[in-house]
Structure formats: structure tokens, C-alpha cells
C-alpha positions as CSV (number, residue, x, y, z in Angstrom):
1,X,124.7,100.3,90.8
2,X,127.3,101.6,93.0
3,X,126.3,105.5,91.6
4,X,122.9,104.5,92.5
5,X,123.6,103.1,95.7
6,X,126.5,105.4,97.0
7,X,124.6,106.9,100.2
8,X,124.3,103.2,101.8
9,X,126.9,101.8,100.6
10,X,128.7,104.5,102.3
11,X,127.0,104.4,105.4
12,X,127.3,100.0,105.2
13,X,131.1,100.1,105.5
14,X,130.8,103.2,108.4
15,X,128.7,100.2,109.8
16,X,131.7,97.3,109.3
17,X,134.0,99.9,110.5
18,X,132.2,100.7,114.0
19,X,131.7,97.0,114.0
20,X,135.7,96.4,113.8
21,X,136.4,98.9,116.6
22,X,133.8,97.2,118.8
23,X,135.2,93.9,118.5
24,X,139.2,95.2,118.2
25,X,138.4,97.0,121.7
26,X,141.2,99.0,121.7
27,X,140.0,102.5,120.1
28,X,138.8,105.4,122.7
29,X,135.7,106.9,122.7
30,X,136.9,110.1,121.8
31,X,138.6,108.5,118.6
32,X,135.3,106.3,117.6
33,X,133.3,110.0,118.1
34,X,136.2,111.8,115.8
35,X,136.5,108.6,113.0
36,X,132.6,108.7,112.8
37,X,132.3,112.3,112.5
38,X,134.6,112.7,110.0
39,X,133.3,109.4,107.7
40,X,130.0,111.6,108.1
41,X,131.4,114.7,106.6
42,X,132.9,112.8,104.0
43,X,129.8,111.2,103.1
44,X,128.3,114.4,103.0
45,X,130.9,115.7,100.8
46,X,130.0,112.3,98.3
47,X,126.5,113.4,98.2
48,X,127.1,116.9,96.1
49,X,128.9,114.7,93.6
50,X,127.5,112.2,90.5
51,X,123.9,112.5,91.2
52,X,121.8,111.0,88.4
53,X,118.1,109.7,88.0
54,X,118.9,106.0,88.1
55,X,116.5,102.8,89.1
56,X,117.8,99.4,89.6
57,X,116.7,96.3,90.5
58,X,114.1,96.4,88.5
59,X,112.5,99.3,89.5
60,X,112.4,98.8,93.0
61,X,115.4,100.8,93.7
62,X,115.5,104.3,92.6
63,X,117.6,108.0,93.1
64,X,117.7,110.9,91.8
65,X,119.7,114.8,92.7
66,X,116.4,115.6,94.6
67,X,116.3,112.5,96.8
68,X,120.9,113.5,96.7
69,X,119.5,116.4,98.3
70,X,116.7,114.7,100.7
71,X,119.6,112.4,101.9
72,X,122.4,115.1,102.3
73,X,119.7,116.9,104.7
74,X,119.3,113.9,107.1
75,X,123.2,113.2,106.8
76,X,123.9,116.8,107.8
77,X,121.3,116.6,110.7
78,X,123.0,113.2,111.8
79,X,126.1,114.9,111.9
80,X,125.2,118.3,113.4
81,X,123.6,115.5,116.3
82,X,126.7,113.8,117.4
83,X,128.5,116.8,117.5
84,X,126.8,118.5,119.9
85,X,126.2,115.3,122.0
86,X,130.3,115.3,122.1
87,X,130.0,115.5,125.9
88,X,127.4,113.1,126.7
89,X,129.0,110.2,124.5
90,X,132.4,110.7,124.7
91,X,131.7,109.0,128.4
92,X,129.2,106.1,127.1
93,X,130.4,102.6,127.5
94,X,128.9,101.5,124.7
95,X,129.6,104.4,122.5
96,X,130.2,101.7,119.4
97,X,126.8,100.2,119.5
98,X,125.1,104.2,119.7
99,X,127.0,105.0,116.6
100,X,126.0,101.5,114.9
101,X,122.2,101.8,115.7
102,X,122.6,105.3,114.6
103,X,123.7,104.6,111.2
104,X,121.7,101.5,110.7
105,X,118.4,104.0,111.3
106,X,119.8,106.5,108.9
107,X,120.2,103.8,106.2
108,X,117.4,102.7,107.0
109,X,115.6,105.8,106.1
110,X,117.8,106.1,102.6
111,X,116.6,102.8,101.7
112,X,113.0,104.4,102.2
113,X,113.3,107.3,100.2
114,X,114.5,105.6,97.8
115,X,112.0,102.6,97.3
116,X,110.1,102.8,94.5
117,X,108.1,99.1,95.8
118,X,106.1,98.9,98.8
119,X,108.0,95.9,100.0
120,X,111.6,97.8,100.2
121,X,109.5,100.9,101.2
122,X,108.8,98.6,104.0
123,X,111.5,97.1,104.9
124,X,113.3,100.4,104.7
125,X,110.9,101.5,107.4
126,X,111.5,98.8,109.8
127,X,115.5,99.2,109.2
128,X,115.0,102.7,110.0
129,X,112.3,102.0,113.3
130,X,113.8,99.2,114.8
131,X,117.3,100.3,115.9
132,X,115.5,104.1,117.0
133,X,114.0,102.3,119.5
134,X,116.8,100.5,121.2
135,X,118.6,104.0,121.1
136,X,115.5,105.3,123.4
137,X,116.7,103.1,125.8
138,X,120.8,104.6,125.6
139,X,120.6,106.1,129.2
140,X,120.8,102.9,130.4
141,X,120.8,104.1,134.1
142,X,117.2,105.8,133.7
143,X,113.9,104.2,134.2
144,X,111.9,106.5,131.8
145,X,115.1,105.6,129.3
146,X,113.6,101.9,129.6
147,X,109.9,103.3,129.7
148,X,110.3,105.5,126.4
149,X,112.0,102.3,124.5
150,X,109.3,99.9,125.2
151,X,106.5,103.1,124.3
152,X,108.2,103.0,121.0
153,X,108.5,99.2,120.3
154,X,104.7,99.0,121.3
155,X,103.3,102.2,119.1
156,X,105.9,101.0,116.1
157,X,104.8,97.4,116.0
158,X,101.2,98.8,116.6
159,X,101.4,101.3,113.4
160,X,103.5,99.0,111.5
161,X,101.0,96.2,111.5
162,X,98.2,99.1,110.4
163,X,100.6,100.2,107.4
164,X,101.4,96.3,106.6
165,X,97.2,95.6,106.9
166,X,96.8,98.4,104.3
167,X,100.0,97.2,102.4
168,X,97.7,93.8,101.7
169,X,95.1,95.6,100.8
170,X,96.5,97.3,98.1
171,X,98.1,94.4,97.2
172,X,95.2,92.5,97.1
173,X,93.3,95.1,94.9
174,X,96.1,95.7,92.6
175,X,97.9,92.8,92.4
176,X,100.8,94.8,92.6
177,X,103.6,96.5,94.9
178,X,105.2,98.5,92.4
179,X,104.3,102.0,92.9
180,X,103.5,103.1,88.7
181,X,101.6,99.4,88.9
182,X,99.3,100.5,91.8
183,X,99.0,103.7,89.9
184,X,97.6,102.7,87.1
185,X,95.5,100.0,88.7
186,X,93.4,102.3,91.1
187,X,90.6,103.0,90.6
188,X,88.7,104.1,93.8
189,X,87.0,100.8,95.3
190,X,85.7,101.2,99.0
191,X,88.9,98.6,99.6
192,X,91.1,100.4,97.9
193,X,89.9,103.6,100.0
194,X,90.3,101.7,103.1
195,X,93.9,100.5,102.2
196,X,95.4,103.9,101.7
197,X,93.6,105.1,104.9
198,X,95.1,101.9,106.9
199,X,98.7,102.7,104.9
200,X,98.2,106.1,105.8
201,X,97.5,105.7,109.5
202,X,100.8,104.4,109.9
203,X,102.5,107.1,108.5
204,X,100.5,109.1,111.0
205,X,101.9,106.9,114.0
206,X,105.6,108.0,112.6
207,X,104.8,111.8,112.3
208,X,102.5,112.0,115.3
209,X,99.8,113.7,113.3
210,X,96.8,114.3,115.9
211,X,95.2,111.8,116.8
212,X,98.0,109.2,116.5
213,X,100.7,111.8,118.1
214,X,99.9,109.9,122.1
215,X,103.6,108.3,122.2
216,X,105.7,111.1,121.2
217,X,106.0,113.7,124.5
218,X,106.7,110.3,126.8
219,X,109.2,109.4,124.5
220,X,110.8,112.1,123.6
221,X,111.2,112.8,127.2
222,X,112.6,109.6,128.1
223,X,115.1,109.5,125.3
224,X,118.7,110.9,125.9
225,X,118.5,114.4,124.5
226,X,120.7,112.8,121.2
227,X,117.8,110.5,120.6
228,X,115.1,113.2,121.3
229,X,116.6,115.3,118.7
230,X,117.0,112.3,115.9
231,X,113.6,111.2,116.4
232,X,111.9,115.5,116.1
233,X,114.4,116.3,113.0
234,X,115.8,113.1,111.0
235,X,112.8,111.3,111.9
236,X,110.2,113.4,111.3
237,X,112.1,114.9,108.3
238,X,112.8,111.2,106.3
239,X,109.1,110.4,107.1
240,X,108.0,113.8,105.4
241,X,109.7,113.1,102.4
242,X,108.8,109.3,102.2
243,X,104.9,110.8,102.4
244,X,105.5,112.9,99.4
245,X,107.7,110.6,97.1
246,X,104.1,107.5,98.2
247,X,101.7,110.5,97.9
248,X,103.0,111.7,94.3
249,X,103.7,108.6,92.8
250,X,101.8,105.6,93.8
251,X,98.9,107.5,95.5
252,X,98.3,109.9,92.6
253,X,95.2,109.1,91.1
254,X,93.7,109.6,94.6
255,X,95.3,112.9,94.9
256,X,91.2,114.7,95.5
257,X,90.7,112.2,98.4
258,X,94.2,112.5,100.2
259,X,93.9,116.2,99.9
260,X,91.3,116.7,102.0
261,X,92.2,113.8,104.5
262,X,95.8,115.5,104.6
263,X,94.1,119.2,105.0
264,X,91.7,118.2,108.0
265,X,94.9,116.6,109.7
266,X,96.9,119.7,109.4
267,X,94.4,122.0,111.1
268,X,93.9,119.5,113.7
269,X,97.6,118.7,114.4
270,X,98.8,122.2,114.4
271,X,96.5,123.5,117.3
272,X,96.1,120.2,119.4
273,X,100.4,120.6,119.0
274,X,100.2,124.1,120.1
275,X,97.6,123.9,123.1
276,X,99.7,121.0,124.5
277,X,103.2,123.0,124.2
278,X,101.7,125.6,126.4
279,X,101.7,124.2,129.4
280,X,105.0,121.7,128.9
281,X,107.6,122.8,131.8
282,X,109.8,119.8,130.6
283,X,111.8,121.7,127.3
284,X,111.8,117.7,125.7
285,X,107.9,117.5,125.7
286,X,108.1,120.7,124.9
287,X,109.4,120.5,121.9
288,X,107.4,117.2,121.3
289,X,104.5,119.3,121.1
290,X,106.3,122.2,119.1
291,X,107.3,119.3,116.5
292,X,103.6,117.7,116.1
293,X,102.9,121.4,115.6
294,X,105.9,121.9,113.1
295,X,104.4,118.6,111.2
296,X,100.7,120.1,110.6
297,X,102.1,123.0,108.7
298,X,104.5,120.5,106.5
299,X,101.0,118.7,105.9
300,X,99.7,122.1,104.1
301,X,102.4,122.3,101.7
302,X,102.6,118.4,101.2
303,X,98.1,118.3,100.2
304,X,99.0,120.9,97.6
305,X,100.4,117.9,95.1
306,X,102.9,120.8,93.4
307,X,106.5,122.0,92.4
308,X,106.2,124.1,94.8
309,X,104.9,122.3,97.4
310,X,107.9,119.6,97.2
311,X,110.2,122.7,97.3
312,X,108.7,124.3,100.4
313,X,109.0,120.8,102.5
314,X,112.2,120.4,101.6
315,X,113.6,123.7,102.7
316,X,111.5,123.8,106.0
317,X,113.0,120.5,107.2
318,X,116.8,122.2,106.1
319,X,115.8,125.1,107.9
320,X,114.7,122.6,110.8
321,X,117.5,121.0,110.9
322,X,119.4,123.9,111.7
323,X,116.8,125.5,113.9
324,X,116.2,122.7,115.9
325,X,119.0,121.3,116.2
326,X,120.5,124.6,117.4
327,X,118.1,124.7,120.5
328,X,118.8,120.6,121.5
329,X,122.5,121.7,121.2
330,X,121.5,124.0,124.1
331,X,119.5,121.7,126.2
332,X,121.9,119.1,125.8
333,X,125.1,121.4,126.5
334,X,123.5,122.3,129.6
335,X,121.8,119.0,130.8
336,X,124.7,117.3,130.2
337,X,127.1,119.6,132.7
338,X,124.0,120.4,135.2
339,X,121.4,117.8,134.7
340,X,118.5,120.5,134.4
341,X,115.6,120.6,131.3
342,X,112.7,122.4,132.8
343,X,111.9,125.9,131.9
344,X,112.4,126.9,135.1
345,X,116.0,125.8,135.2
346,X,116.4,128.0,132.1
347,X,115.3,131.3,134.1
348,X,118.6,134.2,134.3
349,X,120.3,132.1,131.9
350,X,121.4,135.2,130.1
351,X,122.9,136.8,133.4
352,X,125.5,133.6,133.7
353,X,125.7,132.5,129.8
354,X,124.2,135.4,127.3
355,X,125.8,133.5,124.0
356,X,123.8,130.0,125.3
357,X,120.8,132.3,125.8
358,X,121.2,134.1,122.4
359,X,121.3,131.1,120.7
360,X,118.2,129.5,122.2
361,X,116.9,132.6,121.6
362,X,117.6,132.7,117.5
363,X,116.4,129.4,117.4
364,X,113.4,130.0,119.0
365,X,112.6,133.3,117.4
366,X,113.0,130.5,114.0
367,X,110.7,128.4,115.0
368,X,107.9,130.9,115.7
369,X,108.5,132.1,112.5
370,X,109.6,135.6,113.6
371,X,111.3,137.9,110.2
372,X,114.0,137.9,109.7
373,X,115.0,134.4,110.5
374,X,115.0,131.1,108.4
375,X,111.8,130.0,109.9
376,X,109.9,133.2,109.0
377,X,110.6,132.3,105.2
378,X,110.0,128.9,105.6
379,X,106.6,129.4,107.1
380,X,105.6,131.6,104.5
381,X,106.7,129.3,101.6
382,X,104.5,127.0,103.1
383,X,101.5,129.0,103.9
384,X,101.6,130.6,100.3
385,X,101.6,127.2,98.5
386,X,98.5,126.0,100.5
387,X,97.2,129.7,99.5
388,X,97.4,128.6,96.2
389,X,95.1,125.8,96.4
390,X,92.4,127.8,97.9
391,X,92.7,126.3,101.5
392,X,91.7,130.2,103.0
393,X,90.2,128.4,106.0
394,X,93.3,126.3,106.7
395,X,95.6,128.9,106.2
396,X,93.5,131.2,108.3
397,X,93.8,128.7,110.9
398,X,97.5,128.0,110.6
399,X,98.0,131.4,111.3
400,X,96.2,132.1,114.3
401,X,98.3,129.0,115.4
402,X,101.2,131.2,114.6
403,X,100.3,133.9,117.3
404,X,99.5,130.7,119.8
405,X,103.6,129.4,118.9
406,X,105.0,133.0,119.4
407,X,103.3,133.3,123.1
408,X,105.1,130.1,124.4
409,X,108.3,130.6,122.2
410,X,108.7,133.8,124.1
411,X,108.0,132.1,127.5
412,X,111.2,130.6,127.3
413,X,113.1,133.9,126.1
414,X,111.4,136.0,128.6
415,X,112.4,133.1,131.6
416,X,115.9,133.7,130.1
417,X,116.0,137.2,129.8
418,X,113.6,138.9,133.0
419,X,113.1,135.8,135.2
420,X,115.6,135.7,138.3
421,X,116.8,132.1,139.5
422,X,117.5,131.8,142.8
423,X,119.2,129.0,141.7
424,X,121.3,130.1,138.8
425,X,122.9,127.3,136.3
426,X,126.4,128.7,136.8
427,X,129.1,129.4,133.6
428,X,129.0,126.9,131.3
429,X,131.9,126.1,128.9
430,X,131.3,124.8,125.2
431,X,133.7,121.8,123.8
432,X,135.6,122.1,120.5
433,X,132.7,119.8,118.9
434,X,129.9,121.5,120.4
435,X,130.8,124.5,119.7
436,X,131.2,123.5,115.8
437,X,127.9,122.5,115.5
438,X,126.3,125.3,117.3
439,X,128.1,127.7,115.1
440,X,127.0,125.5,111.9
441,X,123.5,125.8,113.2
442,X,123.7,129.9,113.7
443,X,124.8,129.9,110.5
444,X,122.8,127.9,108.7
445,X,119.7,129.8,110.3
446,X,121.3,133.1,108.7
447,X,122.3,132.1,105.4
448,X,118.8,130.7,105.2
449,X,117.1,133.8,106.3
450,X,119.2,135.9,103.8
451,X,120.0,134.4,100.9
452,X,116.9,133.2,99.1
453,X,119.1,131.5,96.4
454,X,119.1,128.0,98.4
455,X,115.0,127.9,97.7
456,X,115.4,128.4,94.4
457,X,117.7,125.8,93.7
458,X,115.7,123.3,95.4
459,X,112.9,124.7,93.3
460,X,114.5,123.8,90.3
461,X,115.2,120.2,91.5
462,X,111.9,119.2,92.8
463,X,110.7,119.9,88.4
464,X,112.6,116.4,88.4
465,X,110.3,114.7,91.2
């Protein structure tokens, strides 16, 4: 059980730790922000190590090296996160509870991924929901702080209680909430149609597919900018995964009718996402939008029900992790020394920082998808797996979106680049932290872009799903 179980056990006695520090009172923030980081690496380190298929508890509990892999992914991103937010919460007061609400989400979303039962599927997902939106609130000081927590309490109870309706329903009409049980016992009843669509309206909530994406720019803008970046990568990462491992398993004898519900989504989520990100000023509901976007092409690969289709998700969200993660190391370098987040702010940023503005810059030029970069490879994984199941009009779709992404990608290099300031963000020094993670994240967006090796691999795991 402990093999099995290794990820959250882990992150359970990083939990008791934080917890002993908070109550001992004596540790520093800059020691809580060091001992955490490190316990994270060494987690991450754990997770390379004695991955097997294994289900316990009867079932309801499962892992295997690709979900080893899925886990690492989020760990890394969770990592990479408080890195970069070095400077922002080695002043918190209540550093100790950040960390803890932090690591109770990220279990949270283990347990998830690992259910193989709706009911720890569930409870998984309100581990993993109910802390994120307390750490909406974190800049305690702010109004919109307070504004974005309660829009997240209100749309997760809203699209919980959907999910939990459809939950019944299944239950109801299957008499089961083992996923092989429901399996076997669908067999396409107008209730059993509207239960997946109810369980599957709540996984739209949690992605923001269009038209359930109405939460996410407030939020996201409200949130500190270590939030904001948990909730667009780990978040939306875990939730990716969790719809493929319910999809594939429990779901698959419906896999004709999901297709087409997931295929409509896509097209309409990737250019509602991209229309909205054109005129964002704000660079947090910016990349709200760019995420929704982001999710609609996941959708493509995810409809596809394939090898290859598992593999492609997968190493989009690693090369998301990296990419985005690399631009919110930016934003939140910068806001937290000058305050700013608007485009605007951002214009002659290469005149008083060029590396800050070369970095945004890879990042960005990932995200659009531009070659040679990480994200160009990862877009095309994608688009060639939903190319394989005939989609043309989607994919022709998808890439029009494509030339809409690169016009307001470059907005934000060309304010960096041409634009003059008259008020200039002056020079702007990294930490030790932040600079690690922004180097890990330049790197990881190379390696990826050059060394096709790391798709394979994951290829070769997700034969195991």
C-alpha cells in the first residue's frame, strides 16, 4: 500500500510538517519557503522510482508509471510555482497556511487521478477545490482577492452539485460507482445520457470549456499571481487528465456520443477563448482567455479515445507547465517589485530588462505555437491525432485559431520590443529562487522543442492506460 500510495503519503507528512512549524512559531518564512521546496524536489525525485500498476482498496484506489508520470508533472509545476513566487511569500504572514492549502489541493488532485470509484473521484475533487478557493483569497489586503474567492466557492459548489446530480444518476442506472461496473452496465438509456452530460458539465465548470468558462478571467485576476498560475497549469492540467482516465475507462462504451459532444466544445472554446484574449489589457485575464483557448485544443486530442491521444495531452500540459509558468514567473517578478500587470506597463520593457523581455518573449512565441519551440510540437501532436480521426473541419478551425493566438501573442512582444513607455518599469533584479525556476522553465521549453525522445517515452507509457 505504501508503493501504491507514496505520492500522498509524501505530500500528508509535508502537510504534518507545515502544520508543526505553524503551531511551533518559531521557523522564518524564508526557512518554511526553503524546507517546502526542498520536500517538493524530493518528492519529485520519489516519483521516478518503484512505479508499478497496483489497485488497492478494493479497486477504488489505483496507480500506475503513467499516472507516476501525470503526478510528477503537477509536482514539478507546484514546485516551479513557489519558486518564482519567492518574493511575494517570503513576506506573507501566513506563509504556513499558503503552503498547507497548497499541498492539501495537490493531494487532492492525486487522490483524483488515481480514483478508480466515483465516490473517491469525488471526494478527491472537493479535496482538491476546496482549499484553491481560500488561496484566491491569499492577498488578504485586496478586495477583488475576497471577490475572486467567493466567485470560486459559488461556481465550485454550483458545478459540483451538477457533477454530484449526474453522479446519482449513474448510480441510480447502474447500481454501481465502480468505474469497470458502470462500464459494463451502460447501455445508452436517455438517463444514462443525461447523467454523463450532468457529470460532464461539471468537468466543464473546472476547465472553463465555453460556455461554462464565465468565472475564470474574474478570478484569475483577483487571485495573487501564485494562485492565477496554479489554477491555468496544475488545475487545468489534473482536470485534463482526470477527463481522460473517466472518459477511457468508465465512459467507454459511450465513446461515439462523447466524441462529438467533446469535438463541438473544442471548436467552440478555442475561438470564444481567442476573441476574448484580444482585447484583455490585464496580462491575468489575459491569459484566462489564452488558457480556455489552450483547453479547446487538449479537447481535440482527448475526443480521439487513442494511444496517441493520451500521449499528446500529456506532453502539452509538460510543455505547459514550462511555458506558462515561464511567463507568470515574469508577471509575478515584476508585479511583485512594481505593482504593474497591464500590457501597457509591459511597453520598452526590453530597453530597461532584455532577459525579462526575452523570456516572456520564448514563452509567448510557445504558446502561439511558433517552430521551433516546445509549443509548436505540441500543437502539432495534437492537431495530427484529431487528423487522424477525420475531424478536417475541427482541425481546419483550430488552425485558423492559430493565426488569431499569434496576432495577440505578438501584441505583447511588439509593446515590449517597439512601444516606448513614458513611464518605464526601471531595472529589475531576479532572486536566487526566481531565477532557478525561470532558468528551469527556459529550459524545459528547449529540451522539449529539440529532443523528441521525451514524446516517445510518454508514448510508450500511455500503451499501459
Amino acid at each position: 500500500m505504501i508503493l501504491a500510495m507514496k505520492f500522498e503519503l509524501s505530500l500528508a507528512l509535508i502537510l504534518f510538517l507545515l502544520l508543526f512549524l505553524k503551531i511551533d512559531g518559531r521557523a522564518g518564512n524564508v526557512f518554511v519557503i526553503r524546507l517546502t521546496n526542498l520536500l517538493l524536489l524530493l518528492n519529485l525525485a520519489l516519483g521516478f522510482f518503484g512505479n508499478e500498476s497496483i489497485e488497492i482498496f478494493g479497486g477504488m484506489f489505483r496507480t500506475s508509471p503513467l499516472l507516476a508520470i501525470e503526478k510528477n508533472i503537477l509536482n514539478l509545476a507546484v514546485l516551479l510555482i513557489s519558486l518564482f513566487s519567492y518574493d511575494w511569500l517570503k513576506n506573507h504572514k501566513h506563509l504556513p497556511e499558503f503552503f498547507m492549502l497548497l499541498v492539501s489541493s495537490l493531494m487532492g488532485f492525486f487522490f483524483m487521478l488515481s480514483s478508480n470509484n466515483l465516490l473517491m473521484f469525488y471526494l478527491g475533487l472537493e479535496l482538491s477545490t476546496i482549499p484553491l478557493a481560500a488561496l484566491c483569497n491569499f492577498d488578504l489586503e485586496k478586495k477583488v482577492s475576497g471577490e475572486a474567492a467567493m466567485k470560486m466557492i459559488m461556481s465550485s459548489a454550483f458545478s459540483s452539485a451538477i457533477l454530484l446530480f449526474g453522479i446519482s444518476m449513474l448510480y441510480g442506472t447502474t447500481g454501481s460507482l465502480q468505474f469497470s461496473e458502470i462500464s459494463a452496465m451502460l447501455h445508452g438509456s436517455q438517463l444514462q445520457a443525461l447523467g454523463f452530460i450532468l457529470f460532464f458539465t461539471g468537468f466543464a465548470f473546472k476547465l472553463s470549456i465555453v460556455p461554462f468558462h464565465l468565472w475564470t478571467a474574474d478570478v484569475y485576476e483577483g487571485s495573487p499571481i501564485a494562485v492565477t498560475a496554479y489554477l491555468s497549469v496544475v488545475s487545468k492540467g489534473a482536470m485534463a487528465f482526470a477527463l481522460i482516465s473517466v472518459l477511457y475507462t468508465a465512459f467507454a462504451p459511450m465513446a461515439l456520443t462523447w466524441f462529438y459532444v467533446l469535438a463541438v466544445s473544442s471548436a467552440i472554446t478555442i475561438t470564444i477563448g481567442n476573441l476574448a484574449a484580444i482585447r484583455q489589457q490585464n496580462l491575468k485575464r489575459f491569459f484566462a482567455f489564452s488558457s480556455i483557448a489552450q483547453v479547446g485544443y487538449l479537447l481535440i486530442a482527448i475526443s480521439s479515445a487513442s494511444q496517441i491521444g493520451v500521449a499528446s495531452v500529456i506532453y502539452f500540459v509538460l510543455i505547459y507547465v514550462f511555458t506558462n509558468l515561464a511567463a507568470f514567473a515574469i508577471i509575478s517578478i515584476i508585479s511583485s517589485k512594481t505593482g504593474k500587470e497591464t500590457v501597457n506597463d509591459y511597453k520598452g520593457l526590453y530597453a530597461s530588462n532584455p532577459t525579462l523581455a526575452l523570456i516572456m518573449s520564448l514563452a509567448l512565441f510557445s504558446l502561439a505555437g511558433i517552430p521551433p519551440t516546445a509549443g509548436f510540437f505540441g500543437k502539432l501532436f495534437l492537431l495530427t491525432t484529431g487528423a487522424q480521426t477525420g475531424m478536417w473541419w475541427l482541425i481546419i478551425i483550430a488552425s485558423l485559431n492559430l493565426i488569431v493566438s499569434l496576432y495577440y501573442y505578438l501584441r505583447i512582444i511588439r509593446a515590449m520590443f517597439v512601444d516606448e513607455n513614458s513611464e518605464p518599469l526601471g531595472k529589475i533584479n531576479l532572486s536566487t529562487t526566481a531565477l532557478a525556476a525561470v532558468c528551469i522553465c527556459v529550459g524545459g521549453i528547449l529540451i522539449l522543442g529539440f529532443v523528441s525522445r521525451t514524446f516517445d517515452v510518454i508514448f510508450q507509457y500511455a500503451a499501459k492506460f
